[in-house]
C-alpha positions in Angstrom: 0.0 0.0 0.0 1.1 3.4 -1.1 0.6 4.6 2.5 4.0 3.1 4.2 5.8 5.3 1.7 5.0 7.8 3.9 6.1 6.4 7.5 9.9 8.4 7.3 8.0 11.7 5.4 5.6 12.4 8.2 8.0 11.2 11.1 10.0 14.5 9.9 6.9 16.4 10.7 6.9 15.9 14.4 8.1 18.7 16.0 5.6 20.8 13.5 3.6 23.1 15.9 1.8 25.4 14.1 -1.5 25.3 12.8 -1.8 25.6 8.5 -4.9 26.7 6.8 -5.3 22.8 4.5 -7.5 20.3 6.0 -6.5 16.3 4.8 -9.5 14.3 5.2 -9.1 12.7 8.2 -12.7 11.5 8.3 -11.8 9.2 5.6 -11.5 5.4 6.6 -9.8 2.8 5.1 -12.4 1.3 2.8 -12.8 5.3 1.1 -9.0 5.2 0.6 -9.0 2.0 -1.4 -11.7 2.8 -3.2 -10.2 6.2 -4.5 -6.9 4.2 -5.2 -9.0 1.9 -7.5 -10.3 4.6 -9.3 -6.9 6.3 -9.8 -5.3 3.1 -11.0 -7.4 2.0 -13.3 -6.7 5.0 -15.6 -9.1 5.7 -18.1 -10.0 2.2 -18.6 -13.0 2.8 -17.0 -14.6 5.9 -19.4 -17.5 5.5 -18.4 -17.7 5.0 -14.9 -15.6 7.9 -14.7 -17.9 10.2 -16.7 -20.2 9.2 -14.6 -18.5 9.9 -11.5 -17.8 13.5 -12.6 -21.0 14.1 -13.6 -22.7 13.1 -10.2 -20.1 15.5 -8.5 -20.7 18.2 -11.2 -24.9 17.8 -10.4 -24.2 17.3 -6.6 -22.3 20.7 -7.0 -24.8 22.6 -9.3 -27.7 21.7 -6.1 -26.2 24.4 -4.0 -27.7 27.0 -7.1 -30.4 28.0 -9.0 -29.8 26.4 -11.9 -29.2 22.9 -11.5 -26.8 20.4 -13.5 -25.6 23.9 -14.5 -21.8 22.9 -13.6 -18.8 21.8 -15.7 -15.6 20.7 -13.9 -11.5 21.4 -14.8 -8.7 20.0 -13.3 -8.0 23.8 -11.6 -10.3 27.1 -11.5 -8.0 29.0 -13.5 -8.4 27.0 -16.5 -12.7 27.0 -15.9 -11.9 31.1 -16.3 -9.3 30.5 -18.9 -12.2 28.3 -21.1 -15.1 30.9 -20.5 -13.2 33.5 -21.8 -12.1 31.3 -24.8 -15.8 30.4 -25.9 -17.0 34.0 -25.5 -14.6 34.6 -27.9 -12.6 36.9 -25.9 -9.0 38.4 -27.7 -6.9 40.7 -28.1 -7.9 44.5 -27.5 -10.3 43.3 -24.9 -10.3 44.0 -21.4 -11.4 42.1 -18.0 -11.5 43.5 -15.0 -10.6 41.5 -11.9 -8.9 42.6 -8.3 -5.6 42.9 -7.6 -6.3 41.3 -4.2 -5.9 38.0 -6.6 -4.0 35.4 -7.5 -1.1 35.5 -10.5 -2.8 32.7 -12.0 -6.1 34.4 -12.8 -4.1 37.2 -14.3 -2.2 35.0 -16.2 -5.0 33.6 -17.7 -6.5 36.6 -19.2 -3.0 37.0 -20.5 -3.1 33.9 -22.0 -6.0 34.8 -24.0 -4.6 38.0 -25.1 -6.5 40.1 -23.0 -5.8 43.4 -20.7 -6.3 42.8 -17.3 -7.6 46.0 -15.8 -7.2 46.6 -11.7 -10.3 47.4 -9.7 -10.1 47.9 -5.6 -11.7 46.2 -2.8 -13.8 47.6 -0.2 -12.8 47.8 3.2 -16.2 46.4 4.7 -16.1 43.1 2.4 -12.2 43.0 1.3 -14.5 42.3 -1.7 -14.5 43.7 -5.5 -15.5 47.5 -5.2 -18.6 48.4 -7.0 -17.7 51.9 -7.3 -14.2 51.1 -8.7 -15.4 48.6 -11.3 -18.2 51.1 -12.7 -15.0 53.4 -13.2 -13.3 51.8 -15.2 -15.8 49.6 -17.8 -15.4 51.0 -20.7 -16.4 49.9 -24.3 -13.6 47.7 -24.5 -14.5 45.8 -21.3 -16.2 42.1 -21.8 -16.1 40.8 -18.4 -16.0 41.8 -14.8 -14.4 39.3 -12.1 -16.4 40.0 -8.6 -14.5 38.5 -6.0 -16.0 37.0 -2.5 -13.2 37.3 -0.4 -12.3 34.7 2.6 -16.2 33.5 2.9 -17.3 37.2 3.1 -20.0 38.5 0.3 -19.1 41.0 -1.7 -21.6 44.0 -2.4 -22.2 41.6 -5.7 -26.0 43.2 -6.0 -24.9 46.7 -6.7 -21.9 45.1 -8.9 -24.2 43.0 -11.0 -26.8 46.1 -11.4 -24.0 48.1 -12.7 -22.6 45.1 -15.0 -26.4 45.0 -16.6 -26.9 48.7 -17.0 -23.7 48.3 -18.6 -24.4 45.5 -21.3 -21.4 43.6 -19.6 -20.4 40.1 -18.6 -19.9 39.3 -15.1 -18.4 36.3 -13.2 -18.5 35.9 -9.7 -15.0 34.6 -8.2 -16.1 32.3 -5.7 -12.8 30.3 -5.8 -12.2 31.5 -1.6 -16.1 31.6 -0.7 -18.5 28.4 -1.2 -22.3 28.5 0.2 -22.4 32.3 2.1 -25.5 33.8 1.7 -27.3 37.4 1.3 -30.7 37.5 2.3 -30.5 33.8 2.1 -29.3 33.6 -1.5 -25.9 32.1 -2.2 -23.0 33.7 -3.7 -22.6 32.6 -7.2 -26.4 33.1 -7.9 -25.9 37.1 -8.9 -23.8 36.9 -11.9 -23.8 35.5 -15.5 -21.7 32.8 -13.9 -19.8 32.1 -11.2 -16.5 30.4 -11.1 -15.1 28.1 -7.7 -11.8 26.6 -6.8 -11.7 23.0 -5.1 -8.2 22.6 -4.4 -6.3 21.8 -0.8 -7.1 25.6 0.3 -10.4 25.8 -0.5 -13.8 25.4 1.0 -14.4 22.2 -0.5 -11.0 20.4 -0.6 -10.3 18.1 -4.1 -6.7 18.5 -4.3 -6.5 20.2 -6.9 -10.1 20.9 -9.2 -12.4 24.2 -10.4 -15.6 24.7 -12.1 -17.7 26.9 -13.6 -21.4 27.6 -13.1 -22.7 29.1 -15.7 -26.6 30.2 -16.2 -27.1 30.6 -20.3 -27.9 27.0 -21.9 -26.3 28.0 -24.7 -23.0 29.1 -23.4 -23.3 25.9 -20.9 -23.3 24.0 -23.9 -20.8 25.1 -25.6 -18.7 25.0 -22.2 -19.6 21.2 -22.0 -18.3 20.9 -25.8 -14.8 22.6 -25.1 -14.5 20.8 -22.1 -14.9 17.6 -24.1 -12.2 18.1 -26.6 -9.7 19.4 -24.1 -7.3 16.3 -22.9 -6.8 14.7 -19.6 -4.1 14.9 -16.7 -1.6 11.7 -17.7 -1.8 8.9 -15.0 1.4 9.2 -13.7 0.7 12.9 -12.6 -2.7 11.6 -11.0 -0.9 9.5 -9.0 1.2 11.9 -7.8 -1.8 14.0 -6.4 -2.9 10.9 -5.1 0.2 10.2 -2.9 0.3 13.8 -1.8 -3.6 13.2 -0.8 -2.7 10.1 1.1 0.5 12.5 3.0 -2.3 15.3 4.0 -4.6 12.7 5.5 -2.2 10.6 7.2 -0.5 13.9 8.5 -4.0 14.8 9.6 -5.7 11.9 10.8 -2.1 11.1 12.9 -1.4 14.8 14.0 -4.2 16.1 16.0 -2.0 18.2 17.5 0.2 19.5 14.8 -1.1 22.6 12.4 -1.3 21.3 9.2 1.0 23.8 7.7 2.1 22.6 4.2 2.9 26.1 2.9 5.7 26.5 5.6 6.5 22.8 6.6 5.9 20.5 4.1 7.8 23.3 1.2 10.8 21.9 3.5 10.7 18.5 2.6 9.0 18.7 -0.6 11.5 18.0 -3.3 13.1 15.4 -1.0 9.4 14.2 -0.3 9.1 13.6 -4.5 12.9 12.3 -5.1 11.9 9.3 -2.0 8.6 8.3 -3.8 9.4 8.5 -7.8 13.1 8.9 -7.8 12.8 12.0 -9.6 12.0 15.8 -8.9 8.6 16.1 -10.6 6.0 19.2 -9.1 3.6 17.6 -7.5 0.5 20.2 -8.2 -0.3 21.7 -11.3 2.2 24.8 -10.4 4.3 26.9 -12.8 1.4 28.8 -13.8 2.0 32.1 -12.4 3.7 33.6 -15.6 3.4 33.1 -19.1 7.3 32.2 -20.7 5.6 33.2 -24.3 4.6 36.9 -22.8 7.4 37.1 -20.9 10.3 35.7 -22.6 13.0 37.7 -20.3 11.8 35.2 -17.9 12.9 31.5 -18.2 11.1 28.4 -16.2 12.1 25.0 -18.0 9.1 23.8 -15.4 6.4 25.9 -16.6 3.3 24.3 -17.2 4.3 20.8 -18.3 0.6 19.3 -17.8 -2.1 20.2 -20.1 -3.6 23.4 -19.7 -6.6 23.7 -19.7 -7.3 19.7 -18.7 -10.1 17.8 -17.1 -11.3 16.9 -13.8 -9.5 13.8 -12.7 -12.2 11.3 -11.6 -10.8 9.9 -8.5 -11.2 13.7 -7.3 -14.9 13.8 -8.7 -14.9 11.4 -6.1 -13.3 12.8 -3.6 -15.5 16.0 -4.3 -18.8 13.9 -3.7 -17.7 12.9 -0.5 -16.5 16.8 0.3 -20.8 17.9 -0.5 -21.9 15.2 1.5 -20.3 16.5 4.4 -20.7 19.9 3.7 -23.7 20.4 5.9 -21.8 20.3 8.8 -18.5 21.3 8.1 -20.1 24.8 6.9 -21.5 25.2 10.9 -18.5 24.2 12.2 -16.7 26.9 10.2 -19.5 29.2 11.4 -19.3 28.3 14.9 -14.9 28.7 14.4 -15.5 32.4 13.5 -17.7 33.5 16.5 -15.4 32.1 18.6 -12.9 34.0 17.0 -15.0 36.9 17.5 -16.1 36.0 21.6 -11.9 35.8 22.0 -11.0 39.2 20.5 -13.9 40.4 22.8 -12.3 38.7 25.6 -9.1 40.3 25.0 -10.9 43.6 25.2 -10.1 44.4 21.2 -12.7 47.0 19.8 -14.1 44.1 17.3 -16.0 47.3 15.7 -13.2 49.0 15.0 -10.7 46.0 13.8 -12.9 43.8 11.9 -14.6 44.3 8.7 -18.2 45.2 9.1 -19.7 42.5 7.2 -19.1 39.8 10.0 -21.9 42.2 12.1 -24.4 42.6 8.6 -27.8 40.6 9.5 -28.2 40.4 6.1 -25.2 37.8 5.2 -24.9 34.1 6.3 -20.8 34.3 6.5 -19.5 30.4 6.2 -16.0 31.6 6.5 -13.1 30.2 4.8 -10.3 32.4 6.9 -11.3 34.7 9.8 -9.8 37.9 7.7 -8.9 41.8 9.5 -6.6 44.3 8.8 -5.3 47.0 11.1 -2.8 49.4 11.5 -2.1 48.5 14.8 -1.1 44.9 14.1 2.0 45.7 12.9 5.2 43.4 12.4 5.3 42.4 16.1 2.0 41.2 16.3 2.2 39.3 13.3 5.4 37.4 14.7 3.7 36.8 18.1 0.6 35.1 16.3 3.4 32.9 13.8 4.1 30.9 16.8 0.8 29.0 16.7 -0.1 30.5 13.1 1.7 29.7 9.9 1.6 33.2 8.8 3.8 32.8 5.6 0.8 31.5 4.2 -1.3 34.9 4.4 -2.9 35.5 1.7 -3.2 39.3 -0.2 -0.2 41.3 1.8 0.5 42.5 -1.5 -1.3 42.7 -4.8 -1.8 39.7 -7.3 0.1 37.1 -4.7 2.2 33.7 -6.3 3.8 36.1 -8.7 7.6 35.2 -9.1 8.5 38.5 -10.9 8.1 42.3 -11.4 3.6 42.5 -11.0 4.3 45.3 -13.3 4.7 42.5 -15.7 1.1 41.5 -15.7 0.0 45.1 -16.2 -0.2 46.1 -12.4 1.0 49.4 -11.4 1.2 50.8 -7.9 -1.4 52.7 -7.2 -4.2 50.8 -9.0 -5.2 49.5 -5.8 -4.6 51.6 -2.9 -7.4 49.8 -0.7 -6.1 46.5 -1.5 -2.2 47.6 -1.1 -2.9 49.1 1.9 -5.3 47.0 3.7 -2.7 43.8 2.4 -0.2 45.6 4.1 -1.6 44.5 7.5 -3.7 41.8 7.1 -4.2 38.9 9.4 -5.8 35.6 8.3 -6.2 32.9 10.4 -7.3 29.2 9.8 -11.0 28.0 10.4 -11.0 24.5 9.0 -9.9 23.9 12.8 -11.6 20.1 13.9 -13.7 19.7 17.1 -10.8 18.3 19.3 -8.1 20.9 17.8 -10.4 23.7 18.8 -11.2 21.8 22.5 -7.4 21.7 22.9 -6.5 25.0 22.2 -9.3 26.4 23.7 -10.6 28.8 20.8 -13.8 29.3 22.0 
């Protein structure tokens, strides 16, 4: 079994003491982990049971909207965005405009189709895509807006998509960091043309690696479906390297109570010697090296970039995966809501004007919050603070201290000056995010109540 490869790799891990922001699986027994290693191994020798699997995780998905079976999968959300853009025929001279509180991969992929990615801001009360901004700068040669729900918190995607309409333009909720939060009871994802989500390891609903898009038109959902059928799959040696590095995050889980699962900080460590011990050779284990285009950028050179197919399908062993994931959902998503009022009851206890630090939105009546990080940002948290909390917290793994984060160069590369952002830059500049995927006895033990 696959699983004693891992006996020396997680022994390393021992004197790990800080808590991570990826959750492993833990609930998983024996029988689910066999099963999944069937499905993995058998390829695509199976073509049908593993359209079938995908498609029960892609309808299980589409049941949390208001269209439903309304949901095509890809082997990452970036490449879900990159294929929307590509049937609506999106090129050169166009624009899209997305946050800079993102990620160098959804830049990259508006890039990639030849695009101009144009900067809006966030707002303070939401760390969310800034109506006000966004209506500034759509402009004739705009054909899509990105809205992004930051950490599990809403943003004020009403007003957005009432200016995207008046406006005769495309808009795409980025729910890749917030799955099942609700205004007025309605969940994110419903507001848009089509909304786009993110399953892998750091994500609400955790497939490894995985995306999808939801999109509303039948006639652009069909022609989704018909790109998504052409496009080729992820070879089987690479899907058995996500599996091994699933089968690392849930024995470190379902073994380390105790330990915070923190994989950007800890397992970067022993990565490459963590590959070298299992396939004798240094292969990436994710589907990294997407954070820069070689063909925009030739001064740049990374003889690693990209060397899966881009974009590619949804593996089926993490269709899987992502059916177990929904099941559960139900509960996890109170858990995560009981995680951030206990984070709120502490600050309170500590005597910390919660009005004053945290972003309104946790206190609006009007949102359902199922948080995937409990998110502020103040001035007064300086440097100091943030080393005290990475003693429990790994806080290399913040996300947004500076715009369009994962970028290995010059962000003036992908079009982003300073300046385009001020919110964002300065709001990144002291932001705290900490983990709420915490289980039942991690949160009894440390007493985050």
């Amino acid at each position: 079994m696959i699983l004693k490869k891992f006996n020396t790799m997680y022994s390393l891990l021992r004197d790990a003491n800080k808590y991570g922001f990826i959750s492993g699986h833990k609930y998983l027994d024996n029988e689910d982990l066999s099963r999944i290693e069937r499905i993995v191994y058998r390829s695509n020798s199976d073509a049908e049971s593993d359209q079938h699997l995908v498609e029960s995780y892609e309808n299980k998905f589409s049941s949390f909207f208001e269209c439903k079976n309304n949901i095509v999968s890809f082997a990452s959300g970036r490449m879900a965005f990159y294929s929307l853009m590509r049937i609506m025929l999106i090129s050169p001279g166009d624009e899209v405009i997305l946050t800079g509180f993102t990620c160098a991969v959804m830049v990259n992929a508006v890039l990639r189709i030849g695009a101009k990615p144009v900067y809006c801001d966030i707002e303070k009360d939401t760390f969310g895509s800034c109506p006000l901004s966004i209506a500034k700068l759509i402009n004739t040669k705009t054909k899509m807006v990105v809205a992004q729900h930051s950490f599990g918190i809403p943003c004020n995607i009403q007003e957005i998509a009432d200016i995207c309409k008046k406006r005769g333009v495309f808009l795409l909720e980025d729910c890749a960091i917030t799955f099942d939060s609700k205004i007025d009871g309605r969940a994110v994802g419903n507001f848009g043309d089509a909304a786009l989500f993110s399953t892998d390891h750091s994500k609400p609903i955790n497939t490894i690696i995985g995306g999808c898009i939801y999109i509303k038109d039948d006639s652009l959902l069909r022609k989704m479906r018909d790109y998504r059928q052409e496009i080729p799959s992820i070879d089987q040696d690479r899907q058995i390297n996500l599996f091994e590095q699933f089968l690392f995050e849930n024995m470190i889980n379902r073994e380390c109570d105790t330990i915070v699962r923190s994989f950007q900080n800890v397992f970067t460590v022993f990565k490459r010697q963590l590959i070298i011990t299992i396939k004798n050779k240094r292969r990436k284990i994710y589907l990294e090296g997407d954070n820069f285009n070689p063909t925009l950028f030739p001064q740049l050179h990374d003889s690693n970039y990209c060397n899966y197919p881009y974009p590619a399908k949804f593996p089926a062993f993490m269709a899987y995966i992502g059916l177990i994931e929904l099941e559960r959902w139900k509960t996890e998503r109170e858990n995560r809501k009981q995680i951030l009022a206990s984070y709120i009851k502490t600050m309170v206890n500590f005597r910390i004007d919660i009005k004053e630090v945290l972003p309104k939105s946790y206190f609006d009546d009007h949102l359902e919050i199922v948080p995937l990080r409990f998110v502020f940002s103040n001035r007064r948290f300086n440097i100091a603070y943030k080393s005290l909390i990475n003693t429990f917290v790994d806080t290399e793994a913040f996300w947004f201290e500076k715009p369009i984060i994962c970028c290995p160069h010059d962000i003036t590369l992908m079009g982003y000056n300073a300046g385009d952002a001020p919110l964002a830059e300065e709001i990144g500049a002291h932001i705290i995010n900490l983990p709420c995927n915490l289980n039942e006895t991690v949160r009894v033990k440390n007493k985050i109540y």
